[in-house]
KEDO-473626 format. One record per residue (C-alpha): x, y, z. Coordinates in nm, 2 decimals, padded with zeros to 4 digits, always signed. Example, Ala and Ser with C-alpha at 12.3 -4.5 7.8 and 13.67 -1.06 7.14 Angstrom:
BEGIN
SITE,px,py,pz
SITE,+01.23,-00.45,+00.78
SITE,+01.37,-00.11,+00.71
//
This chain:
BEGIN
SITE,px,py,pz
SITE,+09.12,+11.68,+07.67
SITE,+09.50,+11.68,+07.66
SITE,+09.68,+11.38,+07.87
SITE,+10.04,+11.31,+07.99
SITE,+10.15,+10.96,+07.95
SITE,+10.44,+10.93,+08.24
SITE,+10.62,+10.64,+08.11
SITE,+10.78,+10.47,+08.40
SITE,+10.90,+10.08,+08.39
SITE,+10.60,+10.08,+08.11
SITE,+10.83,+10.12,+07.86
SITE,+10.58,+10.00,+07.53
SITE,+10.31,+10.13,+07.32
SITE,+10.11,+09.79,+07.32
SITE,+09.90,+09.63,+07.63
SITE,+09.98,+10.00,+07.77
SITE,+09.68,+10.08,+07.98
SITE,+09.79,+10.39,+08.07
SITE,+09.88,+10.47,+07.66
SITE,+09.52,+10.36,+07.54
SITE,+09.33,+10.54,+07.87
SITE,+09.48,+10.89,+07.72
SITE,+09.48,+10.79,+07.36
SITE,+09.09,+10.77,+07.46
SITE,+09.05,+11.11,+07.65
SITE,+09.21,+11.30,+07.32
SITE,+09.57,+11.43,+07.25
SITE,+09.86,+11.31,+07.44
SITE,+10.23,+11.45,+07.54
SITE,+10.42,+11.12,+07.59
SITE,+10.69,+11.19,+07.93
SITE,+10.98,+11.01,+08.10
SITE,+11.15,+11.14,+08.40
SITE,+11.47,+11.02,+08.53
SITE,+11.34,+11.14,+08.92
SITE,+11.63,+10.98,+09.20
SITE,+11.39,+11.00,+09.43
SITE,+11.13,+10.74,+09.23
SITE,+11.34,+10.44,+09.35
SITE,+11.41,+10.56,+09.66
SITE,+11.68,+10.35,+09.86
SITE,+11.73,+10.16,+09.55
SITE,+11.81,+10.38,+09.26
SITE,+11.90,+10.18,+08.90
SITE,+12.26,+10.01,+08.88
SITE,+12.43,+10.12,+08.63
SITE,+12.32,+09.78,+08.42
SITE,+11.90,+09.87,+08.43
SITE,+12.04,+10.29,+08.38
SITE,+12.21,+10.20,+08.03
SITE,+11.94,+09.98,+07.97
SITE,+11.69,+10.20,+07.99
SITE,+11.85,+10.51,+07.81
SITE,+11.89,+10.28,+07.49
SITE,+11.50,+10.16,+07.53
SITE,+11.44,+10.52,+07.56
SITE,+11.56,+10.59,+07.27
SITE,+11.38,+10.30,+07.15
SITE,+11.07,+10.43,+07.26
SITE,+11.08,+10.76,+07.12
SITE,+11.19,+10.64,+06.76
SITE,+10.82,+10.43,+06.82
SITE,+10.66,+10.70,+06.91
SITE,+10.78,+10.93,+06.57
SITE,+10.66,+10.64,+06.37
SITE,+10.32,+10.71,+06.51
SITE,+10.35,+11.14,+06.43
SITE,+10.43,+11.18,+06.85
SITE,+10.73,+11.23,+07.05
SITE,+10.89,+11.18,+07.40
SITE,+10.92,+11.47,+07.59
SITE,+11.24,+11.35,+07.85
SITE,+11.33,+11.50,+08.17
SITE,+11.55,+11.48,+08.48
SITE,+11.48,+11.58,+08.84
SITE,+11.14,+11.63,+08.98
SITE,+10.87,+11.46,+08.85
SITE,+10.58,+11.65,+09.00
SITE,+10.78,+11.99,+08.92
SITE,+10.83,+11.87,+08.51
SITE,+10.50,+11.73,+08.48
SITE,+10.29,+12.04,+08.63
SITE,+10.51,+12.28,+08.41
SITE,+10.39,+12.06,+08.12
SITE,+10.04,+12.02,+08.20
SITE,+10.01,+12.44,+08.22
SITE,+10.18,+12.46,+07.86
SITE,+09.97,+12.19,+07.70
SITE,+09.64,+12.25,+07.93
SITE,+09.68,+11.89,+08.03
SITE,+09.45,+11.78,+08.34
SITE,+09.59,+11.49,+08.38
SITE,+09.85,+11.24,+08.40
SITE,+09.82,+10.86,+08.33
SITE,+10.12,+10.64,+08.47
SITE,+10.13,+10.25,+08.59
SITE,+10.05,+10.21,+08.93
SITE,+10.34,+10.14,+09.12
SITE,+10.44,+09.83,+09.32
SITE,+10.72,+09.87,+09.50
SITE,+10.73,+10.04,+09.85
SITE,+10.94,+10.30,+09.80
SITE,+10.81,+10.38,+09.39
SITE,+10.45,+10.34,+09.60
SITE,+10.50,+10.60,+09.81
SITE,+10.68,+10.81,+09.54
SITE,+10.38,+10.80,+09.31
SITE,+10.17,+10.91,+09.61
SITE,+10.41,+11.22,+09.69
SITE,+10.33,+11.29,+09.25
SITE,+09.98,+11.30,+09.31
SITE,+09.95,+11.48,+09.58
SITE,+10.15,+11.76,+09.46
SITE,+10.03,+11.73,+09.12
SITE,+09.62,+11.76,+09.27
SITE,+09.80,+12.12,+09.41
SITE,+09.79,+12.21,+09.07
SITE,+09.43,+12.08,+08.96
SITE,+09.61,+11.78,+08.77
SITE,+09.48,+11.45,+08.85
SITE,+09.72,+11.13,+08.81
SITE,+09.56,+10.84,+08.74
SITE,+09.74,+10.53,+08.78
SITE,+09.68,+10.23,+08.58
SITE,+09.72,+09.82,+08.60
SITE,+10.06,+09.74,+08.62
SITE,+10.22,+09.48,+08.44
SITE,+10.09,+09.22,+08.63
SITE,+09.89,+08.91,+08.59
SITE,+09.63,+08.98,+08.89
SITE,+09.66,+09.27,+09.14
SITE,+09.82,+09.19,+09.42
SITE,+09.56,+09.32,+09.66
SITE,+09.29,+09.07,+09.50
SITE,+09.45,+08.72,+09.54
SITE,+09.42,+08.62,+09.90
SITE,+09.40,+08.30,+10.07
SITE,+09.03,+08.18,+10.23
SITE,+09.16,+08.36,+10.51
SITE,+09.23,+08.67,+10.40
SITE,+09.59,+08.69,+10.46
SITE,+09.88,+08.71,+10.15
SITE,+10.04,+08.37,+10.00
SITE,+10.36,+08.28,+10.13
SITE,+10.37,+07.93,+09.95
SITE,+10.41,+07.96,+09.63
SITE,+10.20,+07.61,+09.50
SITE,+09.88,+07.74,+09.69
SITE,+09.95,+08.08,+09.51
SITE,+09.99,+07.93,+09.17
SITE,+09.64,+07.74,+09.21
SITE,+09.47,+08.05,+09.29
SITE,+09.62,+08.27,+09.01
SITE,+09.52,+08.05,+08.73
SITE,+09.22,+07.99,+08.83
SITE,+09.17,+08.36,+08.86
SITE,+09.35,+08.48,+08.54
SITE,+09.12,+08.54,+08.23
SITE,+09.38,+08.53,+07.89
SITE,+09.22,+08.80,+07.71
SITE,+09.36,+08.96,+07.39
SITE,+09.64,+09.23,+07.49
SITE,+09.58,+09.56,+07.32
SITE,+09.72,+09.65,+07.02
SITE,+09.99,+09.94,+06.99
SITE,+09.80,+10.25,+06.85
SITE,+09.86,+10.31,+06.45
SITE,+09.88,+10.70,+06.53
SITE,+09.85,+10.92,+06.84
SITE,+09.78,+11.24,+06.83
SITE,+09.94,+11.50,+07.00
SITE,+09.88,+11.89,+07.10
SITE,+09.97,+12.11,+06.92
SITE,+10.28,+12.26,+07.13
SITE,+10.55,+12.04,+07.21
SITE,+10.71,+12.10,+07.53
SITE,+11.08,+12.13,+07.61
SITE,+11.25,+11.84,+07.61
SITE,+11.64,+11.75,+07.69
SITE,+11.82,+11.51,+07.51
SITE,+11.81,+11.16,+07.61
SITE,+12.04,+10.99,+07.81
SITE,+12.35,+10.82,+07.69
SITE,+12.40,+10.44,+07.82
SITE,+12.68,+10.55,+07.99
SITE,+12.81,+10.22,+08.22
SITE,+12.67,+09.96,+07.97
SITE,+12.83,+09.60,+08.03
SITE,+13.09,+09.57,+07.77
SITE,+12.89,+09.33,+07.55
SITE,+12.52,+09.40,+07.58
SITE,+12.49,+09.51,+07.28
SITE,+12.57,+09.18,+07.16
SITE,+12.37,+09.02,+07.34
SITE,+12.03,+09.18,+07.32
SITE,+11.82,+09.44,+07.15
SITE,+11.68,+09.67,+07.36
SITE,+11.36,+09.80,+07.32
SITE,+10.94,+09.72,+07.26
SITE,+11.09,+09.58,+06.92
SITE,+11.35,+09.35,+07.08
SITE,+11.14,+09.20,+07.28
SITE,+10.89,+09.14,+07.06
SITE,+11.17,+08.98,+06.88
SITE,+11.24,+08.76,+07.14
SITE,+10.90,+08.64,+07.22
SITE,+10.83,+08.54,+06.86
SITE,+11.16,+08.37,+06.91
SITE,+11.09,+08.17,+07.20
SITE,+10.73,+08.06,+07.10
SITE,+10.85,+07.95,+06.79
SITE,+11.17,+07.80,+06.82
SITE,+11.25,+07.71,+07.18
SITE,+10.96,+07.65,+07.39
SITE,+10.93,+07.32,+07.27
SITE,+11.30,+07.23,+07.40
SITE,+11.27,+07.52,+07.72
SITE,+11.16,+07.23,+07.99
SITE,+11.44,+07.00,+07.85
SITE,+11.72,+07.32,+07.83
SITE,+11.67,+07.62,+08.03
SITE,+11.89,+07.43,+08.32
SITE,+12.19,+07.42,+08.08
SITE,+12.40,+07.75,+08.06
SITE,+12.59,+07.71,+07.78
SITE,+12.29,+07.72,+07.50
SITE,+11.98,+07.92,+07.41
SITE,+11.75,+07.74,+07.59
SITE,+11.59,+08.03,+07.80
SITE,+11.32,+08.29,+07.62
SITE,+11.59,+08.60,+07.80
SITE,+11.30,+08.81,+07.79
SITE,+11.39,+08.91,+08.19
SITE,+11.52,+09.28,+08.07
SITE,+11.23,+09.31,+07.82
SITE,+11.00,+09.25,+08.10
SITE,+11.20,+09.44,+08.41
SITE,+11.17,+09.78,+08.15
SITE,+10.83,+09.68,+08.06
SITE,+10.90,+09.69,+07.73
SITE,+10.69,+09.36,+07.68
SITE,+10.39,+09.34,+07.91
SITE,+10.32,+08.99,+08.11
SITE,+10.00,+08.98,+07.96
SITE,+10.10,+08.93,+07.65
SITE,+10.36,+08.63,+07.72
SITE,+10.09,+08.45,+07.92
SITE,+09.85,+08.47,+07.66
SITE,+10.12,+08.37,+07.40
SITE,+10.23,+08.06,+07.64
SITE,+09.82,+07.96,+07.72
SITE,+09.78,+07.96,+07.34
SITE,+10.03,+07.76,+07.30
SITE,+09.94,+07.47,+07.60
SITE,+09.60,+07.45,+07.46
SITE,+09.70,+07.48,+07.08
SITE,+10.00,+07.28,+07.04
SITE,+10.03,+06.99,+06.88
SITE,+10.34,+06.94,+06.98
SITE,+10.36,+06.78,+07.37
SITE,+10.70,+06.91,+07.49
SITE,+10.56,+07.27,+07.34
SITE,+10.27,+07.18,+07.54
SITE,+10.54,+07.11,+07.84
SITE,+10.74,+07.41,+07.75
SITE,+10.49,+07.66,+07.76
SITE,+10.29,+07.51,+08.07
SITE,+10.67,+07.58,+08.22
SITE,+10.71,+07.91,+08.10
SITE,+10.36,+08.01,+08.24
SITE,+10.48,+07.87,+08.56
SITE,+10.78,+08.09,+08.52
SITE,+10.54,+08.39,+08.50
SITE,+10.37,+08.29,+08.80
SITE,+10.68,+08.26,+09.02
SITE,+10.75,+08.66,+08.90
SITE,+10.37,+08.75,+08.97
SITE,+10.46,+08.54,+09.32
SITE,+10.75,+08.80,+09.40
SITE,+10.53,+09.11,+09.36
SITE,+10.24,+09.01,+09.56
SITE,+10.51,+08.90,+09.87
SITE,+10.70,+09.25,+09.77
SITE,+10.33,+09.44,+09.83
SITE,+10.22,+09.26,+10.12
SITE,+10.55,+09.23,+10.33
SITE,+10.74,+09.57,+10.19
SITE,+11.05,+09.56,+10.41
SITE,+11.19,+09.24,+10.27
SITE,+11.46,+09.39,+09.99
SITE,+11.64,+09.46,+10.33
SITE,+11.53,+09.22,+10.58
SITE,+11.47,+08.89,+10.62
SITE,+11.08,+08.74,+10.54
SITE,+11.15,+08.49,+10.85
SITE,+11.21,+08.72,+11.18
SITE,+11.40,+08.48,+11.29
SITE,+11.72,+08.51,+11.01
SITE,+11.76,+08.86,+11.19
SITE,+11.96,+08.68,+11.42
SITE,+12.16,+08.48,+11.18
SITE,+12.56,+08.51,+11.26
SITE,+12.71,+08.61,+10.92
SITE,+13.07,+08.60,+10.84
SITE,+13.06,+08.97,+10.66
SITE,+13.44,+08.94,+10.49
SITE,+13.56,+09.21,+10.23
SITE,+13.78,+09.03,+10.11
SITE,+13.60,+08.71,+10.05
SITE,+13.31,+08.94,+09.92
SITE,+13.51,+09.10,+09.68
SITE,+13.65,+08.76,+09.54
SITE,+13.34,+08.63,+09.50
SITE,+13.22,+08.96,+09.31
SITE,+13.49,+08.93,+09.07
SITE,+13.44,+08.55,+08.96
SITE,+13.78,+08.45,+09.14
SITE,+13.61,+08.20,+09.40
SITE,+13.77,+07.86,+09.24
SITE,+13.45,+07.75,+09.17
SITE,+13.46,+07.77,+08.78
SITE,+13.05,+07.76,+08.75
SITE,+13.03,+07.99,+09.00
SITE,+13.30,+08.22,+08.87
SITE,+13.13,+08.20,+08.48
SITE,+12.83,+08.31,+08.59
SITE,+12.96,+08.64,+08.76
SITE,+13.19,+08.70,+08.48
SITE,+12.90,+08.68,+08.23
SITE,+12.73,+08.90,+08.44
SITE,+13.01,+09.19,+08.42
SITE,+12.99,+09.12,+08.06
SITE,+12.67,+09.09,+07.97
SITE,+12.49,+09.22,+08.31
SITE,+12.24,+08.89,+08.27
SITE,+12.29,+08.57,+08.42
SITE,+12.16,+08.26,+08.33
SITE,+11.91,+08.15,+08.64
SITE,+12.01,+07.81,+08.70
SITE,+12.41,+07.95,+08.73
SITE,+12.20,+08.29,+08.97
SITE,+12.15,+08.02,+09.21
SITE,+12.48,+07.79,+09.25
SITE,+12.59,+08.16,+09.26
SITE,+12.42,+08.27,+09.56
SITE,+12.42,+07.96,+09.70
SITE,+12.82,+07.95,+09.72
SITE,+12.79,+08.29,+09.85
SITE,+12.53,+08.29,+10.13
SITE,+12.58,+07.89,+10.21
SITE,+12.95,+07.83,+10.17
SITE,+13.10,+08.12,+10.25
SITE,+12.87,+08.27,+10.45
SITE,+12.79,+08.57,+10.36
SITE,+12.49,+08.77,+10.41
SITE,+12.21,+08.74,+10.17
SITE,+12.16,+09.11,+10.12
SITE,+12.53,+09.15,+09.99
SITE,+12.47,+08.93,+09.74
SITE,+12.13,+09.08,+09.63
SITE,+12.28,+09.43,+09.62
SITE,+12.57,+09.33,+09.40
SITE,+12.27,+09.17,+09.15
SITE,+12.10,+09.49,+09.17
SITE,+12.35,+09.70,+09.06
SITE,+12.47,+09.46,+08.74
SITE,+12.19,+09.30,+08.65
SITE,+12.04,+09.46,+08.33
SITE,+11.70,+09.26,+08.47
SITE,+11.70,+09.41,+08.80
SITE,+11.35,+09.37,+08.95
SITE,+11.33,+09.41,+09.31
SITE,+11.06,+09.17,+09.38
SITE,+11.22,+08.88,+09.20
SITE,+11.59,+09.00,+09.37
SITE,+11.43,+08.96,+09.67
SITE,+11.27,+08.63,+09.65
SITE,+11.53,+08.50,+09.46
SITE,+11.79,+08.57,+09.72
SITE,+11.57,+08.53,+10.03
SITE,+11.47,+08.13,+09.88
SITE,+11.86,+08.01,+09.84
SITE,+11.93,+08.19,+10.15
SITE,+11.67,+07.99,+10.32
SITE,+11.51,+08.31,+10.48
SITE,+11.19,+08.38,+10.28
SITE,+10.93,+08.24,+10.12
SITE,+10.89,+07.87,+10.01
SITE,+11.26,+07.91,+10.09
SITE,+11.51,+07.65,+10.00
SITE,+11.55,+07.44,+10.35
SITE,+11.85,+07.50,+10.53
SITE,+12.01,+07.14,+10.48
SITE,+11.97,+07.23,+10.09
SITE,+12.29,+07.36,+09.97
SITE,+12.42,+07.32,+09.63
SITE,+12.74,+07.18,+09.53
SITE,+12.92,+07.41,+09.26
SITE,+13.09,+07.10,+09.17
SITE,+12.80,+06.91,+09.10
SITE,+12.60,+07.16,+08.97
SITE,+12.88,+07.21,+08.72
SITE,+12.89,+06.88,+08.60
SITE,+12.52,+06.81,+08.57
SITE,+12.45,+07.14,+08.39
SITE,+12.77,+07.20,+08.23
SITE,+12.93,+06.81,+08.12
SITE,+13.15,+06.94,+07.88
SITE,+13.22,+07.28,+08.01
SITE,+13.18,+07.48,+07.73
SITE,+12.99,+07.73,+07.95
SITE,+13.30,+07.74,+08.14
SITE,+13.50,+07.77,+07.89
SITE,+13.33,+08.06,+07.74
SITE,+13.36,+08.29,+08.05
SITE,+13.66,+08.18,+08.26
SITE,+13.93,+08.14,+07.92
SITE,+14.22,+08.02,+08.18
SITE,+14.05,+07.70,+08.22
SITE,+13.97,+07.69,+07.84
SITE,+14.22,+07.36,+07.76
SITE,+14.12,+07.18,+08.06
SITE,+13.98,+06.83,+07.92
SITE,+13.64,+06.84,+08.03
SITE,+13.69,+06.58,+08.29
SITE,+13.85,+06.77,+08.53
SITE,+13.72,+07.15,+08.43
SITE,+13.46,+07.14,+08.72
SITE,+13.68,+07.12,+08.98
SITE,+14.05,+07.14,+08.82
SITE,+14.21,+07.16,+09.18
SITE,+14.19,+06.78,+09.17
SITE,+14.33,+06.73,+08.80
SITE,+14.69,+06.56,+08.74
SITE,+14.92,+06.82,+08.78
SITE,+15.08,+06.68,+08.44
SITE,+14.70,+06.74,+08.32
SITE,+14.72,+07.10,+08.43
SITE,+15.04,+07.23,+08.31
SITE,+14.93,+07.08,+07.94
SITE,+14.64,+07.34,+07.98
SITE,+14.88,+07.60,+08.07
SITE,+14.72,+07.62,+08.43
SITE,+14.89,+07.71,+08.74
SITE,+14.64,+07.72,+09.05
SITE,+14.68,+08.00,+09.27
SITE,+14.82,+08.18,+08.97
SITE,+14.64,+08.18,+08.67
SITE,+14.34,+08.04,+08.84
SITE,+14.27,+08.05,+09.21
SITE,+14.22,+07.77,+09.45
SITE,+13.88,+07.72,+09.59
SITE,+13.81,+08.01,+09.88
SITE,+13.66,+07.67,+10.05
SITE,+13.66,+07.35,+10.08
SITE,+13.24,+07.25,+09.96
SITE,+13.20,+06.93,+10.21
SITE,+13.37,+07.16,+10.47
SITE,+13.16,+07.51,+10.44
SITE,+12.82,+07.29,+10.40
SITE,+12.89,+07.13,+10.73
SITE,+12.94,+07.44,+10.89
SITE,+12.65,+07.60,+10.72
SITE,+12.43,+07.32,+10.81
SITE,+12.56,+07.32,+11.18
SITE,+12.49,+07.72,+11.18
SITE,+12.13,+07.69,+11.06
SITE,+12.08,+07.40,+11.28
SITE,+12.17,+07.58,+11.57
SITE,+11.94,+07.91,+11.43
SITE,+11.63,+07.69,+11.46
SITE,+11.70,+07.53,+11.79
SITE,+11.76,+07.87,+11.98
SITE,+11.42,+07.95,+11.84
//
């Protein structure tokens, strides 16, 4: 019997459940859909968008190699996929299930209409760890802690063998119509450089990681300024990798290694997973959070909503040079490195007080790792207003930050050039350098380099006081 594979954020031949349950049934017409109405209220940046037109492309070369193709489409998904099933006799449709709210209740509007048409969709294990339905606590209620959640996952989790991409797949014998694929139009300016897109880069990057860095990843993947993260975020956001397959590498390696600080690294990076798997099951179980706050009580939080401080901060012109490298490598690169995500949103939603959603909108759109559930945690725990949040008297010092992370600024130097000839003693916070110090660097603050939009002991007092006074008016 003939099958559709609707390739979603699935974007791989191997450890592709919904690939190997058609595969199985007979021949298969591979699909991808560009449908605005799949991520409802949050539709792909432009970042994740040029992102996944070159893994498209990706795909389909993959799927050539094999004697198939990828039929691609744009607009409705029921409409495409029911014209294709009636010219290929296709009865049904094989797809990942769907997590997030809105993608949840798009895939139920597909099946419904595709039923209409005596096609059944069958949706698949997504690429998850555990389904978020079956890992409870004794009481029966979701995790909101992420150490209790951790315990149970592992001890849940069986590291079986991911399956193989197929060799061949066959397909029927008329190919459908198919419009060309979509350009990468709004790419960050140096992507390219600094991935490869696609099942085959992220392979790439795996075999990378395991090999080369996870013995050094607990020691480096807090410094910004070398490769000391695996930067398999995009490969997994696209699906282009499935989590499977990295826990089982990362396991292997834990019980394997000979090595202890690959032992360390790997037990870290597993932990890493977890946190991600963490984010999806509080994403499925408490569905308005990508717009409101976990803890009821934030709804009541006074934030200073300031365009113009909003917009500063946006364009890496805060006078925090940490803060302002990471949001300049993320208009270059649209990736971040996570220690620098957090001093970032931690300036934003602590110092300056804006609101948390701001922040995790502007991400959203320029991240090339966009993932709602791990926006949404991420920015809800700095914030303070989610889940095994990060307490209110917890606010991170740029400065600080800078300095521990960053000693000889080459990470700053890298992504805010003004600063580049400031001697790495005073590059963290360069409003306090000699002036003689600063005019040998060529820097003129409030000129070539702005002066910090506030003062840090100042805006953590207030923020503090403000949270402070949340709590007690509980």
């Amino acid at each position: 019997m003939t099958s559709i594979v609707l390739f979603t954020n699935d974007l791989r031949l191997a450890d592709n459940p919904a690939l190997a349950a058609a595969i199985a049934a007979g021949p298969v017409v591979p699909l991808a859909v560009d449908d605005p109405r799949e991520h409802g209220a949050w539709p792909l940046g432009s970042a994740a968008r040029a992102w996944r037109a070159l893994s498209l492309a990706s795909l389909a070369r993959s799927l050539e190699e094999r004697g198939a193709w990828l039929a691609y489409r744009a607009g409705d998904a029921a409409e495409h996929a029911a014209a294709i099933a009636r010219e290929t006799d296709a009865r049904a449709v094989h797809a990942a299930a769907a997590i997030e709210p809105d993608r949840a209740a798009w895939q139920r509007r597909l099946r419904e209409a595709l039923a209409r048409e005596g096609v059944a969709l069958v949706a698949h294990a997504p690429n998850l760890l555990h389904e978020p339905e079956a890992l409870l606590t004794q009481a029966g209620r979701p995790h909101t802690v992420f150490t209790p959640f951790f315990r149970a996952l592992v001890s849940r989790v069986a590291f079986a063998a991911p399956l193989p991409a197929p060799a061949r797949i066959a397909v029927p014998a008329k190919r459908p119509a198919s419009m060309p694929l979509p350009e990468p139009a709004g790419a960050p300016p140096a992507l390219l450089d600094a991935f490869a897109q696609g099942e085959a880069g992220a392979l790439a990057a795996a075999d990378r990681f395991f090999s080369e860095l996870v013995a050094t990843y607990e020691d480096l993947r807090d410094v910004p300024s070398v490769e000391g993260t695996s930067r398999l975020s995009p490969h997994l956001a696209h699906g282009e990798i499935s989590v499977r397959e990295l826990a089982r590498r990362a396991e292997r390696v834990a019980r394997e290694s000979a090595d202890p600080r690959a032992v360390f690294g790997a037990q870290a990076f597993l932990r890493q997973l977890a946190w991600r798997e963490f984010a999806y099951h509080l994403l499925h179980h408490v569905p308005h959070t990508p717009s409101r706050p976990l803890k009821p009580e934030f709804e009541r939080f006074w934030w200073e909503r300031d365009e113009h401080v909003l917009r500063a901060w946006r364009q890496g012109l805060t006078g925090y040079p940490l803060v302002d490298a990471g949001l300049r490598e993320l208009a270059a690169t649209g990736w971040m490195h996570n220690r620098v995500r957090m001093v970032v949103a931690s300036l934003l939603t602590k110092d300056l007080m804006q609101p948390w959603a701001d922040g995790a909108v502007w991400f959203w759109e320029r991240l090339v790792d966009a993932d709602l559930a791990n926006n949404t945690l991420g920015w809800q725990w700095v914030a303070g207003c989610g889940a095994d949040a990060q307490p209110f008297f917890r606010v991170f010092n740029p400065v600080t930050q800078s300095r521990r992370f960053d000693p000889d600024g080459a990470y700053v130097r890298r992504w805010v050039p003004e600063l580049a000839r400031v001697p790495s003693r005073w590059i963290h916070a360069p409003w306090v350098a000699p002036p003689h110090e600063l005019e040998a660097a060529g820097v003129r603050l409030g000129e070539t380099y702005p002066l910090p939009l506030v003062d840090h002991a100042v805006a953590r007092a207030r923020a503090i006081e403000a949270f402070r006074a949340l709590r007690s008016s509980m």
